[in-house]
C-alpha positions as CSV (number, residue, x, y, z in Angstrom):
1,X,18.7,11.8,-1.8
2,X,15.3,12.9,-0.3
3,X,12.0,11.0,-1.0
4,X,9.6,11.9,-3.1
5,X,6.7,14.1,-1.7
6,X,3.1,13.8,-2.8
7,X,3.6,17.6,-4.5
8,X,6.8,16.1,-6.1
9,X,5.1,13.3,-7.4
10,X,2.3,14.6,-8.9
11,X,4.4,17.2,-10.0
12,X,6.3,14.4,-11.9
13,X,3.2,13.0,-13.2
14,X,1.8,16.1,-14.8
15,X,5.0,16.6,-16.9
16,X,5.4,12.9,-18.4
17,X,1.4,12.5,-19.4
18,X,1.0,16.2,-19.8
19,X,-2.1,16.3,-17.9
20,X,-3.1,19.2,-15.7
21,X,-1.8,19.1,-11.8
22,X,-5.3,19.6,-10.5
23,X,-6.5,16.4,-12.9
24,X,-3.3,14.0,-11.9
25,X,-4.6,14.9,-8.2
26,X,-8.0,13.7,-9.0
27,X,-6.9,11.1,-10.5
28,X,-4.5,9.7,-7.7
29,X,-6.9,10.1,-5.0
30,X,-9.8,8.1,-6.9
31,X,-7.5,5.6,-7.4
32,X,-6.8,5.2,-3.8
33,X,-10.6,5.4,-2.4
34,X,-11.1,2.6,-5.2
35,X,-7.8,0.5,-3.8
36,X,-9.5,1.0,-1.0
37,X,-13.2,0.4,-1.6
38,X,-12.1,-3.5,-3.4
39,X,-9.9,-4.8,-0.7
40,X,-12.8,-4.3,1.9
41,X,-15.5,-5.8,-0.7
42,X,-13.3,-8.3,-2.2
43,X,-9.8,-8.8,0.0
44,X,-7.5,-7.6,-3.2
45,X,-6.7,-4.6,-5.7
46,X,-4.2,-4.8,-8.5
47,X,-2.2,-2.3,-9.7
48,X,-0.7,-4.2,-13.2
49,X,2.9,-3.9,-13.1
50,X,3.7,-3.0,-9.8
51,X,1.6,-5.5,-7.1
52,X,-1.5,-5.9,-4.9
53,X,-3.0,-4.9,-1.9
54,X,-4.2,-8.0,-0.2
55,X,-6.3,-8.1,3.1
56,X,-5.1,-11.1,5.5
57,X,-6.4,-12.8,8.4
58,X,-3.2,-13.1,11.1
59,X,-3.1,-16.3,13.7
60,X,-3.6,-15.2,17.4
61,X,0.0,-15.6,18.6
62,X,2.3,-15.3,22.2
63,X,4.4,-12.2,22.1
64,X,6.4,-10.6,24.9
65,X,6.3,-7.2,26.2
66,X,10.1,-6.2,25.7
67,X,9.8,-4.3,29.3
68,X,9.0,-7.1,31.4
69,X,10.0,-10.4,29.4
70,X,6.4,-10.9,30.3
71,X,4.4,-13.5,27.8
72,X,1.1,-11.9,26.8
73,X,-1.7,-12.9,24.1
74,X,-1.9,-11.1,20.9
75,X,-5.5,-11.6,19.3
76,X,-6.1,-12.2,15.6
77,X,-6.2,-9.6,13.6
78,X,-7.0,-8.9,9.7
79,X,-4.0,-6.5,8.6
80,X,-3.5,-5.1,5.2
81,X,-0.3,-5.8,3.2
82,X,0.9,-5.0,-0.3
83,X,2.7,-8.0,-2.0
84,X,5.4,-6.3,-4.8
85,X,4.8,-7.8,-8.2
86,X,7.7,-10.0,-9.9
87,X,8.2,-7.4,-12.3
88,X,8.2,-4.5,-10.2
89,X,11.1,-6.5,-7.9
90,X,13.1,-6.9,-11.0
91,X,12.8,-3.3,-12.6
92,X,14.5,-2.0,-9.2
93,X,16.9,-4.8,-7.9
């Protein structure tokens, strides 16, 4: 079974709400600059029903380069991760 394309998706969209192509488009990318826009300002963005996107701070940690075995630093970094909602887990397992 293939995935889902973004034409396939918004494809499906526009035929369950019966909204215009053009306006599901419009729609889906607005939601993503404002996903976007609220975890810089304020760390977290719900989507109801489905999870979040949180930002988080990772720990400086040792790693090793798998080439050499060799230990090396790996700095702290803030990473962005999206945490799947309890209903969301249950709907598909």
């Amino acid at each position: 079974m293939a995935k889902m394309t973004k034409s396939a998706l918004l494809q499906a969209l526009a035929e369950k709400t019966g909204m215009p192509k053009k306006e599901v488009a419009s729609f889906l990318e607005k939601m993503v600059e404002l996903a976007y826009a609220e975890v810089k300002k304020n760390g977290e963005f719900v989507v109801p029903g489905m999870g979040k996107m949180v930002k988080v701070m990772r720990k400086a940690r040792e790693g090793r380069n798998p080439a050499t075995g060799e230990t090396i630093k790996i700095p702290a970094k803030t990473v962005v991760k999206f945490r799947v909602a309890k209903a969301a887990k249950e709907a598909v397992l």
